[in-house]
Residue frames relative to the residue before (quaternion, step in Angstrom):
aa qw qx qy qz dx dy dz
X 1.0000 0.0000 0.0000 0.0000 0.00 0.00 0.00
X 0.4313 -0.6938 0.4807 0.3186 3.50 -1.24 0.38
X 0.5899 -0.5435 0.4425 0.4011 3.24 -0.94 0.41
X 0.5816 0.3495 -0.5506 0.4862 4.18 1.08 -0.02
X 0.5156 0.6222 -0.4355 0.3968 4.10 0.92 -0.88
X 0.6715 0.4797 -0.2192 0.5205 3.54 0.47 -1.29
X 0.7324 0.3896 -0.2943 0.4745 3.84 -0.07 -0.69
X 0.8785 0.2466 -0.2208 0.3444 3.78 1.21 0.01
X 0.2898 0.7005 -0.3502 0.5502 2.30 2.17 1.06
X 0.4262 0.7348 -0.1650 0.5012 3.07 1.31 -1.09
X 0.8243 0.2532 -0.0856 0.4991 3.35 0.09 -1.49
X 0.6967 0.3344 -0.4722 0.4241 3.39 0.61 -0.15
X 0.2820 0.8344 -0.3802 0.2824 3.70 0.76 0.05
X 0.6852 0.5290 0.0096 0.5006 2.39 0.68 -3.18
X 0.7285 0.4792 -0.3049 0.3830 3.46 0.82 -1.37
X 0.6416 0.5301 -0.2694 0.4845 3.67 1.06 -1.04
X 0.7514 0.1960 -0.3149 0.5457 3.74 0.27 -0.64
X 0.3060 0.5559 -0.5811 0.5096 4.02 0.60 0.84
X 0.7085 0.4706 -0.2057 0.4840 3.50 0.20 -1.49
X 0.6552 0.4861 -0.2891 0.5009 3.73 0.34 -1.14
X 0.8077 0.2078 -0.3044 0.4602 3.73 -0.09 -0.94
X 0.1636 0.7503 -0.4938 0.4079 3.95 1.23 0.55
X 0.7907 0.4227 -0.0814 0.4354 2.56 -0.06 -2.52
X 0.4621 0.7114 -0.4098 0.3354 4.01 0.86 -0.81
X 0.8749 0.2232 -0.0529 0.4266 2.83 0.13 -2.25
X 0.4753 0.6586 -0.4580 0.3612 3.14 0.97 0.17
X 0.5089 0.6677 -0.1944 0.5073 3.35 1.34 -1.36
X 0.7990 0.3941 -0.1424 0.4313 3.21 0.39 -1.78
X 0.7183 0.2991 -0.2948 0.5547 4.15 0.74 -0.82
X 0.5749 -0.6529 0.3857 0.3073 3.85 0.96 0.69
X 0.4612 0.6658 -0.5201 0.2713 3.83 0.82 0.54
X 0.7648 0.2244 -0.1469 0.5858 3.28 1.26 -0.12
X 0.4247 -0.7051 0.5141 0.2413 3.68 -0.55 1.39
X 0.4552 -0.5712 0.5138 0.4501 3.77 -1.43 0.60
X 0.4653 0.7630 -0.3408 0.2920 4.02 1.23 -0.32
X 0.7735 0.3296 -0.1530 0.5192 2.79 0.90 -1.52
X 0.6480 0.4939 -0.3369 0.4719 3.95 1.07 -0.36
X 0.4268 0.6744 -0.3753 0.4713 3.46 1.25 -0.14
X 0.8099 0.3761 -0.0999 0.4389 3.39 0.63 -1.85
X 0.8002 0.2802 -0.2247 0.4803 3.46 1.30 -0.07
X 0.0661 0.8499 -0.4107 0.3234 2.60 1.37 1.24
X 0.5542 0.6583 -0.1788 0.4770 3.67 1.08 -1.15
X 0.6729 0.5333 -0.1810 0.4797 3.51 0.54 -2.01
X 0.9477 0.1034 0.0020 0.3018 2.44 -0.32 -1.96
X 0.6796 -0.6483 0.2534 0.2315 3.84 -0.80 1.34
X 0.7201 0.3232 -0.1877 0.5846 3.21 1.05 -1.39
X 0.6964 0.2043 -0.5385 0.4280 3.96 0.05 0.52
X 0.3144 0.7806 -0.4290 0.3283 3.40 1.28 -0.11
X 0.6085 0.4558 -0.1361 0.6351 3.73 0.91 -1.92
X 0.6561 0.3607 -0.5128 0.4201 4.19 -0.46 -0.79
X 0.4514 -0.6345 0.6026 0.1748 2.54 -2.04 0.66
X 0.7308 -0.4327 0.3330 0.4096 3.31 -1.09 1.23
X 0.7855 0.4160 -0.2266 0.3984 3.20 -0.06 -1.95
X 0.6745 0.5366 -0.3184 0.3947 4.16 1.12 -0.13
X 0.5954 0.4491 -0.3261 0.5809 3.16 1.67 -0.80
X 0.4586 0.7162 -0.3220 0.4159 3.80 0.94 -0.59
X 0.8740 0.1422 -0.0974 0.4543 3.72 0.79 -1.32
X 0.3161 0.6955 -0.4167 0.4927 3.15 1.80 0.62
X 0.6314 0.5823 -0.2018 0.4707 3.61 0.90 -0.59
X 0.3525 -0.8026 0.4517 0.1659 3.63 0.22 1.59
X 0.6284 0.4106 -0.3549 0.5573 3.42 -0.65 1.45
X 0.7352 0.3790 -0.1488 0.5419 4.15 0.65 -1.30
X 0.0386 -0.6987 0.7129 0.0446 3.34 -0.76 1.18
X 0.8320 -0.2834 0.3110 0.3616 3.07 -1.79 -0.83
X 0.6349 0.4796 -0.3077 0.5217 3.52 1.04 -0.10
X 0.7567 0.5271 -0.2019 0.3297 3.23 0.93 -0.83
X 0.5533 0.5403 -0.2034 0.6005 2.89 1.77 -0.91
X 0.7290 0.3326 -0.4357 0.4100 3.77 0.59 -0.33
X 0.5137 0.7260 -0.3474 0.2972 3.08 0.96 0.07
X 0.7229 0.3844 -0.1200 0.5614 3.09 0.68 -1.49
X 0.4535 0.7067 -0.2519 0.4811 3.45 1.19 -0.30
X 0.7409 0.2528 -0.1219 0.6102 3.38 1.25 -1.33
X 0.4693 0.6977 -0.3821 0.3835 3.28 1.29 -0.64
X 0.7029 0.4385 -0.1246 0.5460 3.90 1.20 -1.87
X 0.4473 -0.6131 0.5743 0.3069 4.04 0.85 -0.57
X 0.2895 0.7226 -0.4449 0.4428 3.39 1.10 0.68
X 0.3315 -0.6583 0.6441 0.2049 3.95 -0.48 1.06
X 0.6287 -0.5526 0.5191 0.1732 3.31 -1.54 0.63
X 0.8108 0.1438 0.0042 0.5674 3.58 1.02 -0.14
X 0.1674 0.7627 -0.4578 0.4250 3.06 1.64 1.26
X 0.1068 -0.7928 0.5867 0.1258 3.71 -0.19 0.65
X 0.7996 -0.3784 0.1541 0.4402 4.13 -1.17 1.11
X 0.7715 0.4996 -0.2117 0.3323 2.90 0.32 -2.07
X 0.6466 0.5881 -0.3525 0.3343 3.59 1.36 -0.81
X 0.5505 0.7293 -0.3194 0.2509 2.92 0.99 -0.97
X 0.5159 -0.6522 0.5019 0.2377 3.81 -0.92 1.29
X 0.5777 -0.5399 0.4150 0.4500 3.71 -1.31 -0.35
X 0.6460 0.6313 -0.2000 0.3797 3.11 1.52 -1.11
X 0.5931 0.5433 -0.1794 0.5665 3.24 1.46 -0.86
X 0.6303 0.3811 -0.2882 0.6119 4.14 0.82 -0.57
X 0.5355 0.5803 -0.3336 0.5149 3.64 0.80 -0.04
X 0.7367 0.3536 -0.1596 0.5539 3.24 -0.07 -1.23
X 0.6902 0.3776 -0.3432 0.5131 4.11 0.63 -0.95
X 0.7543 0.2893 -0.3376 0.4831 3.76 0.18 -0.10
X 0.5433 0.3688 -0.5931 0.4659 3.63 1.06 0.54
X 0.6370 0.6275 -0.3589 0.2677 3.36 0.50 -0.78
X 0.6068 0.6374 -0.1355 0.4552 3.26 1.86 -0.74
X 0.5759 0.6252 -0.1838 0.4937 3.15 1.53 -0.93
């Protein structure tokens, strides 16, 4: 890579995990339901890339145990990132949530 390639890699990175820990605290201070980031998961790139199991403990109340649970509970891989995520599988995780 050049060193202009590299330097704007770089920035889109910085720019992408900016966006990502957004989506977090959003998650975390309840302005944004794990429901509704679930379903726009598809759309919308940057919750698209998180991993389930991150949007999962962003949610005030789900730690690390809990989240692997229900996780195993839906059939949901441990390193399944949003965008993967079947219909059948967002189902089952947002009943399980409920």
């Amino acid at each position: 890579m050049t060193p202009e390639q590299r330097a704007a890699a770089l920035a889109k990175a910085a720019e992408a995990r900016k966006a990502r820990s957004e989506l977090l605290a959003a998650i975390k201070s309840g302005e944004k339901s794990i429901e509704n980031v679930l379903k726009a998961a598809k759309d919308d790139k940057t919750i698209g890339k998180t991993k389930v199991a991150q949007l999962l403990k962003a949610v005030p109340g789900l730690g690390a145990v809990k989240v692997a649970a229900l996780m195993e509970q839906a059939g949901i891989d441990k390193d399944r990132r949003a965008a993967g995520l079947g219909a059948r599988q967002r189902e089952a995780l947002l009943a399980a949530l409920k």
